[in-house]
C-alpha positions as CSV (number, residue, x, y, z in Angstrom):
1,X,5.9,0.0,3.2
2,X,7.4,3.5,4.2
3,X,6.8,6.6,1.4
4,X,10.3,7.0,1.0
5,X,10.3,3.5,-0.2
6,X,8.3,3.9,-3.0
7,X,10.0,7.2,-4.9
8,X,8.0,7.6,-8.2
9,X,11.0,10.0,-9.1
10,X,13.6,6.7,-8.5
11,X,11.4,4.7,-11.2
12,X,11.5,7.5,-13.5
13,X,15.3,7.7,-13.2
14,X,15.4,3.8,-13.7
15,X,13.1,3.7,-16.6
16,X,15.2,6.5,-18.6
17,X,18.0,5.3,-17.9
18,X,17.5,1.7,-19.1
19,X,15.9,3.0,-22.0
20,X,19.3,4.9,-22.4
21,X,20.8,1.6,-22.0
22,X,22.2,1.6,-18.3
23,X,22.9,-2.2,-17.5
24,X,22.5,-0.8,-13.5
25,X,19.6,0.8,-14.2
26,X,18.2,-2.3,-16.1
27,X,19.0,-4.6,-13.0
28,X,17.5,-2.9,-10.6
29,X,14.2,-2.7,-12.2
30,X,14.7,-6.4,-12.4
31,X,15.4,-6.7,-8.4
32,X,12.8,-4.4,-8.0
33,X,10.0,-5.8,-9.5
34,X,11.5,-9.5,-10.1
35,X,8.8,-9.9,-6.8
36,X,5.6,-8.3,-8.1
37,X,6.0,-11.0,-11.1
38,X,6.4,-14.2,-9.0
39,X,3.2,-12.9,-6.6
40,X,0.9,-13.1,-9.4
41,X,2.0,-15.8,-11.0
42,X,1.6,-17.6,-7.5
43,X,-1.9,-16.1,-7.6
44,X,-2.5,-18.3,-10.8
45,X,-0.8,-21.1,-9.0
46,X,2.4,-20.9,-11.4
47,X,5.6,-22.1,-10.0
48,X,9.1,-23.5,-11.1
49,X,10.3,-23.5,-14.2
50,X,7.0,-22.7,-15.8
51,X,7.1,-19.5,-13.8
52,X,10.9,-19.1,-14.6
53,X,10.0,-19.3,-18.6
54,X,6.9,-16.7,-17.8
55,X,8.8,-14.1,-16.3
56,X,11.4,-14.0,-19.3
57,X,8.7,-13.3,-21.4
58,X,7.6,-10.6,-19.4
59,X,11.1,-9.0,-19.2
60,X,11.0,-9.2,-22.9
61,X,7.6,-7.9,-23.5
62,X,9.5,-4.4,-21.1
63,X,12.6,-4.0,-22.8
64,X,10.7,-4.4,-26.5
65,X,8.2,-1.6,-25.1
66,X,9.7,0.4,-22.1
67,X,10.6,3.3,-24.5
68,X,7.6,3.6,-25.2
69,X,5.6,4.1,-21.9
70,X,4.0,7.2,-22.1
71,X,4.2,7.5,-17.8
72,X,7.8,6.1,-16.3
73,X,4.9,5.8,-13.0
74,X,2.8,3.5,-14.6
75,X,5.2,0.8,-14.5
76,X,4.1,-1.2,-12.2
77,X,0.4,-1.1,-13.4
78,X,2.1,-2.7,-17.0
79,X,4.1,-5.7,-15.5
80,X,0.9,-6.0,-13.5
81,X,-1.3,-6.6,-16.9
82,X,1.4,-8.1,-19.1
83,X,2.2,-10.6,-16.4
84,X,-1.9,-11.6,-16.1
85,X,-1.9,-11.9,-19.9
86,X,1.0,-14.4,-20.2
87,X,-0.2,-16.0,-17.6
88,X,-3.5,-17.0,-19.3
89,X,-2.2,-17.4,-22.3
90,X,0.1,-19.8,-21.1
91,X,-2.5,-21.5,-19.8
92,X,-4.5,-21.3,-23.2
93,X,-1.2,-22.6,-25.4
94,X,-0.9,-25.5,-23.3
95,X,-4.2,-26.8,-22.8
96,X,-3.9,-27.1,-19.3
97,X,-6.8,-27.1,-16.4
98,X,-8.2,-23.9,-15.4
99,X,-6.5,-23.4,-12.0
100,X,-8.4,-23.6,-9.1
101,X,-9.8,-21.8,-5.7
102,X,-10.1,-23.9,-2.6
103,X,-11.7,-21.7,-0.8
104,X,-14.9,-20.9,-3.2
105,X,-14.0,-24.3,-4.9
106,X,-14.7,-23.5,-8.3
107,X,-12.6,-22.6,-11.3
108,X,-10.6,-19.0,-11.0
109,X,-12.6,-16.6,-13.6
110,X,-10.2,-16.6,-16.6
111,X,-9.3,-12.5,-17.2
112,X,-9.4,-10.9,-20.7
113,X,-7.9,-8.1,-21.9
114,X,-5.7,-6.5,-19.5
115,X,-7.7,-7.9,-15.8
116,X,-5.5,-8.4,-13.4
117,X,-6.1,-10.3,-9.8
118,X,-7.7,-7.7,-7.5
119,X,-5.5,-8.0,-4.8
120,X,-2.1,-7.4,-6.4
121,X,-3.6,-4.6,-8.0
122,X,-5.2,-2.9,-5.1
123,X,-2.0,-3.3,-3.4
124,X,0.0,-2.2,-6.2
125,X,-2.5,1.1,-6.3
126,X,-1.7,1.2,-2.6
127,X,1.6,1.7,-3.7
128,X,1.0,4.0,-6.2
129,X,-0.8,6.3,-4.1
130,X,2.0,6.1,-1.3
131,X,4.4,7.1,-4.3
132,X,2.6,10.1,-5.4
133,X,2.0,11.4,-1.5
134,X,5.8,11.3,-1.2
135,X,5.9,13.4,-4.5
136,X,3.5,16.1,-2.6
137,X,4.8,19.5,-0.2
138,X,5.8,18.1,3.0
139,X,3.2,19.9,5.0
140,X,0.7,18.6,2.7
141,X,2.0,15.2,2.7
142,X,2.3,15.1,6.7
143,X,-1.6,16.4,6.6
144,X,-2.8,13.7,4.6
145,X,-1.1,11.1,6.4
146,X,-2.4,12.0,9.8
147,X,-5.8,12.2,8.1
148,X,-5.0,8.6,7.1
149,X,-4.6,7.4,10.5
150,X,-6.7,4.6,12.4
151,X,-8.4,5.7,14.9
152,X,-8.7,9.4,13.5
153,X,-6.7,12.1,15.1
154,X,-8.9,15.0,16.2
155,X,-8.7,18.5,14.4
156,X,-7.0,19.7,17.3
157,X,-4.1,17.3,17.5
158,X,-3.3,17.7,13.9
159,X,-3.5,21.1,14.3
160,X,-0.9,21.1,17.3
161,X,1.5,18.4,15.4
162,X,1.6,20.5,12.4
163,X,1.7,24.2,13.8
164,X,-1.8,24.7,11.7
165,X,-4.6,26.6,12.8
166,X,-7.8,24.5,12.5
167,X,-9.7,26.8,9.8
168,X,-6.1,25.7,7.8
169,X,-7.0,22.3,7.5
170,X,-9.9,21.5,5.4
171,X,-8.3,24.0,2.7
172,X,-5.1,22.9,2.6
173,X,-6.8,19.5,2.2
174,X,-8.4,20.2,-0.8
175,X,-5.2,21.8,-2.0
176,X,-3.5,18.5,-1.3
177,X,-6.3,16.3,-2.7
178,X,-6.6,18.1,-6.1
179,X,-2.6,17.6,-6.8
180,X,-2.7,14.2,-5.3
181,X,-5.6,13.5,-8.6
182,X,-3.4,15.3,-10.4
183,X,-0.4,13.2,-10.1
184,X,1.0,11.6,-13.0
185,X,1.5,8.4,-11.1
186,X,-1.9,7.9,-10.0
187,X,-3.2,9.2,-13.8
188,X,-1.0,6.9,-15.8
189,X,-2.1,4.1,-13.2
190,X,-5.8,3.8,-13.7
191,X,-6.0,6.1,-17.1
192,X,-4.2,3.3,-19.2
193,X,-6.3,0.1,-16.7
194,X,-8.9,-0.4,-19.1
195,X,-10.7,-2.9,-16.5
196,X,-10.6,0.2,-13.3
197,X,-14.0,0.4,-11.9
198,X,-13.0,4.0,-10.6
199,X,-10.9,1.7,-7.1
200,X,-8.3,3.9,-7.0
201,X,-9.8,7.3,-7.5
202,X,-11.8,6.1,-4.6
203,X,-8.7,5.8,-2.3
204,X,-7.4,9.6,-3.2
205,X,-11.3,10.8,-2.7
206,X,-11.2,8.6,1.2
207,X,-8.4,11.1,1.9
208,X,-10.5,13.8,2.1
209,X,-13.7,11.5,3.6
210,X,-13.4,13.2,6.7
């Protein structure tokens, strides 16, 4: 997914402005993020009309508490939670089986509090971090990203793609990396994920690995 993509400025605008009570604003925070719900409720093998009834509650559970996000950014990271939640608790409330893992063949570990399944949320961190990069100087921005690169492009290279002189580089790194922690994306993220075992300060610190 390209940085301009993912705009934490665009889901700042969105959030206000439902909160405001924009019916446009509303409904593309619906079409936006309509898709994050259905992938984790397919995660707990959730589908239909059950999943229909779950993702209502989830878009009620956001316009009973959107005013109140402290971080607009952190979005995501709360559908991500509240969606996990009602998912268990559906499962709880109707007494069904646990649902199951055919490829470790045993039950899926049942999440408390506000877990979430690891893969959404390291993608959705993924995402994060792409949204607070695009919210950095372009010269910084452009630095990290080369950093980012597989295989690694040599000093030199990235000296010669971005007019920089090679003493330039580990600095303005640093510079980069400090704002990047800074961001109020990436805080609101994994400050309010109660269950973060430090993932996604990990990928800002790989950033500046080399």
């Amino acid at each position: 997914m390209a940085v301009a993509d993912l705009d934490g400025q665009r889901i700042v605008d969105l959030v206000e402005g439902a909160v405001d009570g924009d019916s446009e604003a509303w409904n593309d925070l619906v079409t936006r993020f309509a898709p994050l719900i259905v992938s984790i409720l397919a995660r707990y093998r959730i589908f239909g009309a059950d999943a229909e009834d779950i993702s209502q509650i989830v878009w009620l559970r956001l316009v009973e508490h959107l005013a109140e996000l402290r971080e607009p950014r952190a979005l995501p990271a709360y559908i991500l939670r509240t969606t996990s939640n009602e998912a268990m608790r559906w499962f709880r409330s109707s007494n069904r089986v646990r649902p199951y893992d055919p490829q470790v063949e045993q039950p899926v570990q049942q999440q408390t509090g506000d877990g979430v399944d690891d893969s959404v949320l390291r993608e959705e961190r993924r995402s994060v971090l792409l949204a607070a990069l695009a919210e950095l100087p372009a010269r910084q921005r452009d630095l990290l990203l080369l950093l980012l690169e597989d295989p690694p492009v040599p000093y030199q290279e990235i000296s010669r793609r971005l007019a920089m002189p090679v003493g330039s580089i580990g600095p303005t790194r640093a510079r980069a990396l400090r704002e990047l922690r800074d961001s109020p994306a990436i805080a609101a993220l994994f400050d309010d994920d109660t269950n973060n075992q430090g993932g996604g300060r990990h990928d800002v610190a790989a950033l500046g690995s080399r």
